[in-house]
Every structure is written in structure tokens, then in C-alpha cells.
C-alpha positions as CSV (number, residue, x, y, z in Angstrom):
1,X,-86.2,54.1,63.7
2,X,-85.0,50.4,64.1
3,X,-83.8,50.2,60.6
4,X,-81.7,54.3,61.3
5,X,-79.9,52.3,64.2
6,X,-79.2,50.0,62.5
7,X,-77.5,51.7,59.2
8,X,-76.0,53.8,61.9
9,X,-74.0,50.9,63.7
10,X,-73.5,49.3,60.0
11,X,-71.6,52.9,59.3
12,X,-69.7,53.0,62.7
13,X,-68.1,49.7,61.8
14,X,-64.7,48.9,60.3
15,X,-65.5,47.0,57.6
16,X,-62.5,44.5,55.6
17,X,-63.2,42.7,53.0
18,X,-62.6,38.9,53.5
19,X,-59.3,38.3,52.4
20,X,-58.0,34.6,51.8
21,X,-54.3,35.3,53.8
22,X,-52.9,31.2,53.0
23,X,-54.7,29.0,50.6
24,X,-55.0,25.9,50.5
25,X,-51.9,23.5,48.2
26,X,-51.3,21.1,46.0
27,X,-51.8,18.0,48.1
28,X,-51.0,14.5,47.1
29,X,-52.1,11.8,49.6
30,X,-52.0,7.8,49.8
31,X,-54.8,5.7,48.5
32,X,-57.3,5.3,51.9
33,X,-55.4,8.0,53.5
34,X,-56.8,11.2,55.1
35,X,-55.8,15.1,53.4
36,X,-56.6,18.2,54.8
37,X,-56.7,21.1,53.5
38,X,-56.1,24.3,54.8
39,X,-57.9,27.7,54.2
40,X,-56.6,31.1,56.3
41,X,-59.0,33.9,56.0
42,X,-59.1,37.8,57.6
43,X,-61.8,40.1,57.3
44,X,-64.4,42.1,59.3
45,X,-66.8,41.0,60.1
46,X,-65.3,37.4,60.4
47,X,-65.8,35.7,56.5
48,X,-67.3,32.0,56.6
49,X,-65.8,30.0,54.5
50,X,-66.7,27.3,51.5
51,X,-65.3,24.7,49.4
52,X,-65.6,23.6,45.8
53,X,-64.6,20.8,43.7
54,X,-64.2,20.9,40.3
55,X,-66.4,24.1,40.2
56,X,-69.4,22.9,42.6
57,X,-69.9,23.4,46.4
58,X,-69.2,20.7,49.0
59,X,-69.6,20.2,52.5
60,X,-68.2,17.5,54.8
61,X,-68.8,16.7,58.3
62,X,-65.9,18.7,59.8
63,X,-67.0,21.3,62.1
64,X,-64.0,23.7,61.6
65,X,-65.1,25.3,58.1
66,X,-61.4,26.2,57.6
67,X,-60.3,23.2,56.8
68,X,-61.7,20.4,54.2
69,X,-61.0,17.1,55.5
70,X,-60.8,14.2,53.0
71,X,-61.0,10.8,54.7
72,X,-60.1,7.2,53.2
73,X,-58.9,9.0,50.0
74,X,-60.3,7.3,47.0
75,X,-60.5,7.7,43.6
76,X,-63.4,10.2,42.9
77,X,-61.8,12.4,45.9
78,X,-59.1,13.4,43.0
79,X,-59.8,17.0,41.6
80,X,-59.7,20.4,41.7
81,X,-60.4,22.2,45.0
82,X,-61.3,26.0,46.1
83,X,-62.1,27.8,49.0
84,X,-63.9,30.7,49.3
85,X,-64.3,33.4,51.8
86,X,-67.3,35.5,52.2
87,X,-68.1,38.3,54.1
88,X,-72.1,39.1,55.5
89,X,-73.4,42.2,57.4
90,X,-76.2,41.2,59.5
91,X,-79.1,42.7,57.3
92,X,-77.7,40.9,54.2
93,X,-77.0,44.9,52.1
94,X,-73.0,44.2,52.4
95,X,-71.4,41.0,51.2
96,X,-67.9,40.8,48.9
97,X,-66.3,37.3,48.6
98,X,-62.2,36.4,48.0
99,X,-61.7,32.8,46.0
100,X,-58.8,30.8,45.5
101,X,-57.1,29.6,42.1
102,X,-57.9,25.8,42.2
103,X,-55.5,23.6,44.3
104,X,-54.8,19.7,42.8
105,X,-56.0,16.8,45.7
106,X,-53.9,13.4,44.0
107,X,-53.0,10.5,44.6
108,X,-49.7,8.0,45.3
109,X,-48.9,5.9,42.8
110,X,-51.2,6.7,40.1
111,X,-50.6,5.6,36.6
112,X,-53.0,5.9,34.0
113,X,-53.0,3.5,30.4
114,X,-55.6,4.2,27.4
115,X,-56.3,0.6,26.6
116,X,-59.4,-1.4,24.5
117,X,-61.4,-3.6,26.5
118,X,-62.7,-7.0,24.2
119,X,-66.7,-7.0,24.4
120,X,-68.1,-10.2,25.0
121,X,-70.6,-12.1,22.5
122,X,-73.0,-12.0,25.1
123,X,-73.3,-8.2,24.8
124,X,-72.8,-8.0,20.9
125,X,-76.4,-8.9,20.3
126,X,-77.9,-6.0,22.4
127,X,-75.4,-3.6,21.5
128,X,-75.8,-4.3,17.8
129,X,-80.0,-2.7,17.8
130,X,-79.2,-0.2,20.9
131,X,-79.6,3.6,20.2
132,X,-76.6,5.5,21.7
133,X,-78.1,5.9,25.4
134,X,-78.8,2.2,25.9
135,X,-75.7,0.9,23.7
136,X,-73.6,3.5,26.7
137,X,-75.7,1.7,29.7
138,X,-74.8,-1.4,28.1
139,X,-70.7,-0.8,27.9
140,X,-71.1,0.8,31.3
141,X,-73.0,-2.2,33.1
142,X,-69.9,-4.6,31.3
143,X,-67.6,-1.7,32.9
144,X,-68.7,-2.4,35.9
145,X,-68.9,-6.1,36.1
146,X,-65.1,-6.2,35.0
147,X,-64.1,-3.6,38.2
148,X,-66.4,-6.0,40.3
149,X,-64.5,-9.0,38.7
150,X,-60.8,-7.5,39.4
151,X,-61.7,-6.4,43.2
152,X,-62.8,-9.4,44.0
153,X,-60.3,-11.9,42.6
154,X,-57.2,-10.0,42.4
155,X,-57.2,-6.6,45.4
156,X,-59.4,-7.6,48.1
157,X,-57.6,-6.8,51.0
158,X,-54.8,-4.9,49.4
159,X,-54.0,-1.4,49.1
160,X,-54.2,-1.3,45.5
161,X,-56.6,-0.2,43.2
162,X,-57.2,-1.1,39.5
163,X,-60.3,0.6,38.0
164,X,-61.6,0.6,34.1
165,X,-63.9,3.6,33.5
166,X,-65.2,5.0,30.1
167,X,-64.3,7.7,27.8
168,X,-66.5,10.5,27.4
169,X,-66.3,9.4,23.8
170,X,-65.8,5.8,24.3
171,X,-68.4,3.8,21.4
172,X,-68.3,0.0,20.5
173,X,-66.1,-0.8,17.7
174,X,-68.5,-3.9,15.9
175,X,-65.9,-4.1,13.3
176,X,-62.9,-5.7,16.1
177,X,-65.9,-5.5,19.3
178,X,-63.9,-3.7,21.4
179,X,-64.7,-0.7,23.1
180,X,-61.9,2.6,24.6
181,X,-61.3,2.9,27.9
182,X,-58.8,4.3,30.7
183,X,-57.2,2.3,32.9
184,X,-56.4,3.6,36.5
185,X,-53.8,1.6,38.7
186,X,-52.2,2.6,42.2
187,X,-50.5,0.0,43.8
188,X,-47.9,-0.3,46.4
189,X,-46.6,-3.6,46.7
190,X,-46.3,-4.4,43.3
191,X,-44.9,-2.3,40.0
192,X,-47.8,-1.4,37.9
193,X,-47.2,-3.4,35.3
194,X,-46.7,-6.9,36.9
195,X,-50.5,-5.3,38.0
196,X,-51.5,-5.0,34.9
197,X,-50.1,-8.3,33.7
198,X,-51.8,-10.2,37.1
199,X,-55.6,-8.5,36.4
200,X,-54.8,-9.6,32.0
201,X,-54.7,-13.0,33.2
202,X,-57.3,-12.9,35.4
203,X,-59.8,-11.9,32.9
204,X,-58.3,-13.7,30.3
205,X,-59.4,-17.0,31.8
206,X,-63.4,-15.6,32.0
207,X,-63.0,-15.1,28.5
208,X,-63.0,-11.1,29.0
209,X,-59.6,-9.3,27.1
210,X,-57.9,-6.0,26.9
211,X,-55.4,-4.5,25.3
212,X,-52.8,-1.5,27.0
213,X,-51.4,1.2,24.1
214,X,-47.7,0.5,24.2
215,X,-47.4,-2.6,26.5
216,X,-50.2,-5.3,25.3
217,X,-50.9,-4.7,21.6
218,X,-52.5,-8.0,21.5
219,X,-56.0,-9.8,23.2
């Protein structure tokens, strides 16, 4: 009998399938910054909305669901957003969804420079016997030590970032000991290049060298 009712008031309803009325848009924000974006949705009953990045849900600590808040933008914040409305009955037998096309979430001032990165001798030894996996936690523990090295000594306290990160394909080159990478520089106060040329000598004096395709053919 409970269940009858039930279809019966299910039936007697105006049902509207969630319908995303403004999307969210292409939003470029400064480094630390906060974005927002927006998602307007109509439907009956009232949809609930999610998020995505780059293909996989998120959540944040904003209690309006309609909008994705983004605070202290930073680097891995950059990608491809969606929302996504969806629409429930109370018993769970009705639900249709609406999604948006992906939205870009940037960055000021980005610049990006494929570049080699000179490997050490101190790491040669180990990378030399490695199999693939440890000769990749090997490159990526130097990675790291060399964004440690450049925060420290050359942005602390400015907004600026300079950040190496590896390939997907990136391997150790034994024959010149260098290794691909991508180089990732926002800055403000200075032009990227006198950056660039600030963080070579930097790491030039700790014996650590790169090279930039097109600018710095040379350790």
C-alpha cells in the first residue's frame, strides 16, 4: 500500500530533468589567488550538483555546491573542470544527469620551457644498475631536491614560482647524463627569463646544470 502511495505521488509530480542553465568558464586566476567557479542548474526535483577535474570527482569545503571554490591557486589547481547536475526521486527509480564540456582553470603568467637538467655524479652510480622503476624514483628524488633548492634560495617570499617536473617519458641519457624535463615559471616582478637566468646561476654554483631549448643551449 505504502509503496502504491508512493508511485502514485512519484506520478502526480512534474518532473524536469536537471538542466545545467550557465556553466561554469574559462577562468584564469593569479598565482595564490582564489577562483570560483560558477555552476547554474534547473530541474525538478532540485538537481545536486558535482565537480570534476580532469575526469575525476572533487569536493571542497564550500558549503554552496554551486560553486567550486579554489583557494591559494597553485600549480596542481591547473586543469580541466566539469560540473554536473543530477536529478534523484526519493526511492532512487528516477535519476537523469546534465554535464558540462570541460572549462580551463589557469594561471597568470605561466611560461613553460622543455629543457635537460645535468645529473650529478653522485646519482650516475645508482642510476647506472637501476631497473626502470627505481632509475624513475631516483630522477624524481633529484627532481625534487632541485625545486627544494630554487624555493629556498631564490623565491621564498615572492610571488613567483619556478618548478622542474618530469616527463612522462623522461629517461637518463648516460651517454651526456642528462635527463628531459619541463620547466614551469610564473613570476611577476621579474620577466621570465632574467628568472630563468637567476635560478641557472643558482644551481650552477652547487654544481647542478640545465639547459632551456632555444635560450641556454649550453651547461
Amino acid at each position: 500500500m505504502t509503496s502504491h502511495i508512493l508511485s502514485l505521488l512519484i506520478e502526480s509530480l512534474t518532473l524536469e530533468s536537471p538542466r545545467i542553465i550557465v556553466p561554469p568558464s574559462n577562468t584564469t586566476g593569479d598565482l595564490y589567488g582564489t577562483v570560483v567557479l560558477n555552476c547554474t542548474v534547473s530541474g525538478t526535483p532540485q538537481p545536486r550538483v558535482t565537480w570534476f577535474k580532469d575526469g575525476r570527482e572533487i569536493s571542497d569545503q564550500n558549503l554552496d555546491e554551486y560553486s567550486f571554490v579554489i583557494r591559494e591557486l597553485s600549480l596542481p589547481d591547473r586543469g580541466f573542470y566539469q560540473c554536473q547536475a543530477v536529478s534523484e526521486m526519493p526511492n532512487g527509480t528516477i535519476q537523469t544527469t546534465d554535464r558540462t564540456g570541460p572549462v580551463v582553470v589557469n594561471i597568470n603568467g605561466i611560461v613553460q620551457y622543455t629543457a635537460s637538467l645535468y645529473v650529478p655524479e653522485s646519482k650516475r652510480d645508482s642510476l647506472a644498475t637501476a631497473t626502470p622503476d627505481e632509475s624513475r624514483r631516483i630522477l624524481q628524488e633529484f627532481v625534487d631536491e632541485v625545486n627544494e633548492i630554487v624555493a629556498g634560495k631564490i623565491l621564498a617570499g615572492g610571488n613567483e614560482l619556478f618548478f622542474i617536473e618530469l616527463l612522462a617519458s623522461s629517461e637518463y641519457n648516460s651517454s651526456d647524463h642528462t635527463v628531459p624535463v619541463l620547466l614551469t615559471i610564473i613570476t611577476k616582478e621579474r620577466g621570465s627569463l632574467e628568472l630563468l637566468i637567476k635560478v641557472r646561476e643558482q644551481l650552477k654554483k652547487l654544481n647542478i646544470g640545465f639547459k632551456v631549448d632555444g635560450i641556454f643551449d649550453r651547461f
